[in-house]
C-alpha positions in Angstrom: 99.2 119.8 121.0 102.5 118.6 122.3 101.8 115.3 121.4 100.9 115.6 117.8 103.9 117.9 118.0 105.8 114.6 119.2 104.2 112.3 117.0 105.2 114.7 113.7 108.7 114.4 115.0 108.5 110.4 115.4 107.4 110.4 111.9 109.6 112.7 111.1 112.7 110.6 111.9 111.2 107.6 110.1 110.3 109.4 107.2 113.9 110.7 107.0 115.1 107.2 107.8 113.6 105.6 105.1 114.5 108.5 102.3 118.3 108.1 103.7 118.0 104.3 102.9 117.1 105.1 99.2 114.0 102.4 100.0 111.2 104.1 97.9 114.1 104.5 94.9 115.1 101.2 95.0 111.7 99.7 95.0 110.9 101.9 92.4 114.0 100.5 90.1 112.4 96.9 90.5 113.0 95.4 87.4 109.7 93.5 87.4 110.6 91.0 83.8 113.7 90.0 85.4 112.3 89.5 89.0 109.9 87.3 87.6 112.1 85.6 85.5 115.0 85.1 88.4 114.9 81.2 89.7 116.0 82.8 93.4 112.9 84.4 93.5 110.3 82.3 91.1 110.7 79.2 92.8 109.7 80.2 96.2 106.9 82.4 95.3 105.7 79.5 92.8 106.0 77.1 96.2 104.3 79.3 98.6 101.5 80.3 96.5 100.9 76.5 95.9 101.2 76.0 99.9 98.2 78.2 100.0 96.1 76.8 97.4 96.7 73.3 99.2 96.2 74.6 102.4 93.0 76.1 101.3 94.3 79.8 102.3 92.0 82.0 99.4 92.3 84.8 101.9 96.1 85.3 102.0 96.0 83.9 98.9 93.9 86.9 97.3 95.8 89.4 99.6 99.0 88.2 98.2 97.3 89.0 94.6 96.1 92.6 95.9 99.7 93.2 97.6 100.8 92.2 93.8 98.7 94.5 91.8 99.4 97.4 94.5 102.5 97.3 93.6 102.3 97.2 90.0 100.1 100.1 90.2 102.3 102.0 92.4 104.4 102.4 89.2 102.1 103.8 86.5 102.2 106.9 85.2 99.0 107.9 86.9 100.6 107.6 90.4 103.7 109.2 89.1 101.7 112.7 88.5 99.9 112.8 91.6 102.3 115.1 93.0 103.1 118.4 90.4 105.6 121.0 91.5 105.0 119.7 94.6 101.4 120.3 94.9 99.3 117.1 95.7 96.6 117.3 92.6 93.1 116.8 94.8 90.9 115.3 91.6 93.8 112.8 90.9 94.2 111.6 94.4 90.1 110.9 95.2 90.2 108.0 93.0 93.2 106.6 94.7 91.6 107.2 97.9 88.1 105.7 96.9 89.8 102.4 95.6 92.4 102.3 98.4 88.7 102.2 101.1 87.1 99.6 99.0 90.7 97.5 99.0 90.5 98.2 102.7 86.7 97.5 103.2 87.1 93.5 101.1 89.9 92.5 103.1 88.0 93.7 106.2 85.5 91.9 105.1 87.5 88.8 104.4 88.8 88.6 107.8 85.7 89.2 109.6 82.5 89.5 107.4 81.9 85.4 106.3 82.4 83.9 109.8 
């Protein structure tokens, strides 16, 4: 008991940490046309993701794509209305929890399933 108690105040802290930061705003205010369109950033995600393809990476290659569309989905509407008057809505969050396992079970499966 004391140690979940400890744990929940570890988490606590970072939790706090992080909201005192601003982080989850400021990711949230990514202005993704102009991100994509900013040289600073294009041309080094254009290099690296050729480095892979020439390297023959297809797994960090395809987590790079799921990293991508994770974070394009984090800012639908749909994740935007999980939480209502600060009740979690159950029958949204199941789907979000089924595809999140199957995300999990490929890339477990890339890693270790084809060797």
């Amino acid at each position: 008991m004391a140690s979940a108690a400890a744990a929940e105040g570890f988490f606590g802290k970072i939790g706090a940490w992080l909201q005192s930061t601003n982080v989850p705003q400021q990711i949230q205010d990514v202005d993704f046309s102009g991100l994509f369109s900013n040289p600073y950033f294009l041309v080094p995600f254009i290099a690296i993701v050729g480095y892979m393809i020439w390297k023959q990476s297809f797994n960090e290659l395809i987590i790079l794509l799921i990293f991508i569309a994770l974070w394009w989905l984090s800012g639908t509407e749909y994740m935007q209305t999980l939480v209502v008057d600060g009740e979690l809505q159950i029958k949204k969050i199941l789907p979000v929890l089924i595809g999140a396992s199957a995300v999990l079970a490929f890339i477990i499966y890339l890693y270790f399933g084809r060797h």
